[in-house]
C-alpha positions in Angstrom: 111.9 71.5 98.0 114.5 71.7 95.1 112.2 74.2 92.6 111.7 76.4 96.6 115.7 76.0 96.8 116.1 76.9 92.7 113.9 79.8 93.0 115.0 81.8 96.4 112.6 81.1 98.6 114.5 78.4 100.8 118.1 77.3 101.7 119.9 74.0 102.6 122.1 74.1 104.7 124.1 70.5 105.4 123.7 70.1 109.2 121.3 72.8 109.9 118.3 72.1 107.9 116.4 74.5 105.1 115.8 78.0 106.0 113.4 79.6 105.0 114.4 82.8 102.8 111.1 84.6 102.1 108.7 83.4 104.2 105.8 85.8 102.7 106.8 84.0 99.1 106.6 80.7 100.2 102.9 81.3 101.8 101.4 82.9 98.5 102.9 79.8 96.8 101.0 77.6 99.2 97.6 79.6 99.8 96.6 81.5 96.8 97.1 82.4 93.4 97.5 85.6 92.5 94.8 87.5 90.0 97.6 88.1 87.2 98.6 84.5 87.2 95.0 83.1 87.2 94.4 85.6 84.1 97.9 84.2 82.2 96.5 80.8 83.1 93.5 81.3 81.6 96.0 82.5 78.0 94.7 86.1 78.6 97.5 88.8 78.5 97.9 91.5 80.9 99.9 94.7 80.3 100.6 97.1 82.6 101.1 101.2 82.0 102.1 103.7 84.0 99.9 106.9 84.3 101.4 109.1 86.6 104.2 108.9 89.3 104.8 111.6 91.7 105.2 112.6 95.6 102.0 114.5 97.3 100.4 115.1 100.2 98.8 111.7 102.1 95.5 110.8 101.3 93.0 110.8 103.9 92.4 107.0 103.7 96.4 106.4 104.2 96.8 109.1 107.0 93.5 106.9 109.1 95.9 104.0 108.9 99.6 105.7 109.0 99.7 109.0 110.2 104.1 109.3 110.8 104.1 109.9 107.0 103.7 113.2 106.3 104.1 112.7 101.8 104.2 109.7 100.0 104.8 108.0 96.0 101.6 108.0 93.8 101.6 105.6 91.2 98.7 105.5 89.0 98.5 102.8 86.6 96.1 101.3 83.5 96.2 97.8 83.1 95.1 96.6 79.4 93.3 93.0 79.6 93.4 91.7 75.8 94.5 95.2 74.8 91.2 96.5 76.4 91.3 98.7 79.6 90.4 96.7 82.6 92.1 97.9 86.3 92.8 101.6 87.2 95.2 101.5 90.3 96.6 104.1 92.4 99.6 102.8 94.6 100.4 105.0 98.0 103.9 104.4 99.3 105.0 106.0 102.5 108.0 108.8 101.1 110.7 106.9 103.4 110.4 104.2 101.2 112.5 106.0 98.7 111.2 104.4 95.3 112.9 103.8 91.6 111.6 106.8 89.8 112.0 104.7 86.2 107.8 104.2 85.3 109.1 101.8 83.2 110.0 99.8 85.9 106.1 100.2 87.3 105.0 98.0 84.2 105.7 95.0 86.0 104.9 93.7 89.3 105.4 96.4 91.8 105.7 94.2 94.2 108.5 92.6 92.7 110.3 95.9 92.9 110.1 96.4 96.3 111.1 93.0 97.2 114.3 93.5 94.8 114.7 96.4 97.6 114.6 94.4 99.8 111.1 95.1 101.6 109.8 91.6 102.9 105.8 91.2 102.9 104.2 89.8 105.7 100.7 90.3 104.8 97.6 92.3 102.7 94.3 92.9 103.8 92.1 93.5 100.6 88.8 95.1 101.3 86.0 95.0 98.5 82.9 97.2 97.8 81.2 98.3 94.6 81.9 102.2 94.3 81.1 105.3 91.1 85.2 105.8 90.1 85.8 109.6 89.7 85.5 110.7 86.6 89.4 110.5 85.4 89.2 107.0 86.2 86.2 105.9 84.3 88.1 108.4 81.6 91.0 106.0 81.5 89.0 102.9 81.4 87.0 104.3 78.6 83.3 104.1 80.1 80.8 105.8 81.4 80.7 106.6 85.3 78.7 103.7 86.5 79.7 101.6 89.7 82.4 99.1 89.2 84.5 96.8 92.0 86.4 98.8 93.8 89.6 96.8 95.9 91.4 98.9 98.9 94.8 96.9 99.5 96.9 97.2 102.6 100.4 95.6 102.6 102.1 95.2 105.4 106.0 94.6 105.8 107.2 91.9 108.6 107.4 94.8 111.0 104.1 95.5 110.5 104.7 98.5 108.9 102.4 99.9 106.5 104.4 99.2 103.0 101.6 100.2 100.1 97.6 101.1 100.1 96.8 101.3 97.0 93.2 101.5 95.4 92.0 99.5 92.1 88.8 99.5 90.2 87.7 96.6 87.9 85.7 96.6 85.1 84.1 93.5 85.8 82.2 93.0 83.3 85.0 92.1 81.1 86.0 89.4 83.8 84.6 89.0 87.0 87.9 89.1 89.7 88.6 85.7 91.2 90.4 84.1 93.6 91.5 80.9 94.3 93.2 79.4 96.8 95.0 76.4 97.7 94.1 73.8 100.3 
């Protein structure tokens, strides 16, 4: 309870009990692990660049799922595992979400950026398939155009708002995608 309490996710309150802060935080903690921690656990490094960042029209996929947003944020990054490129992701934010326009700031954990705006999680739905990447993303990861994982992410906000969709191929053959979870 005291590292929940030092690290934001719960208060104490004398009387009243702990309150939960960040209720979406405190289930991650407890289920799963996400993919970039497994990876630093296992002493690999990670880093994160920022492609492209810009406001367009809603991709079809988006509009099936959220059709009140008429434009939305792109943000296209490379992610380099052991300096070699591994994920291409494209993040779709719905345009009311009015987002830092720093790509520096996209180098971390996106997620981390909305929550410093204060967005709250509640949950993501990942769906997996294998897929052929268009050719600017096989490009970017520096291969030919074969099929590679492909993730579709949905995060939703505690409204159950549609926060981020973002697509993300893996070039598993470098490391298989894993996740573990705690019981």
């Amino acid at each position: 309870m005291e590292q929940l309490t030092s690290e934001g996710y719960v208060e104490k309150r004398s009387g009243i009990g702990t309150i939960v802060l960040d209720n979406a935080a405190v289930i991650t903690m407890s289920t799963g692990q996400s993919f970039t921690n497994h990876l630093m656990k296992e002493g690999k490094t990670l880093v994160k660049n920022v492609l492209s960042l810009s406001t367009n029209q809603v991709p079809p996929a988006f509009m099936q799922i959220d059709s009140t947003n008429p434009s939305f944020t792109r943000i296209e990054r490379i992610y380099y595992l052991d300096k070699q490129p591994y994920i291409h992701m494209t993040h779709y934010i719905p345009s009311h979400i009015v987002v830092p326009t720093d790509p520096v700031l996209y180098e971390t954990s996106l997620y981390d950026v909305l929550n410093q705006m204060g967005i709250q999680f509640d949950r993501f739905s990942d769906e997996f398939q294998v897929a052929t990447p268009p050719v600017n993303v096989s490009t970017e990861l520096q291969i030919e155009q074969v099929p590679l994982l492909l993730r579709s992410r949905y995060a939703y906000d505690t409204d159950g708002s549609l926060i981020e969709y973002s697509i993300a191929y893996y070039e598993t053959n470098m490391h298989s995608y894993v996740i573990n979870f705690n019981v």
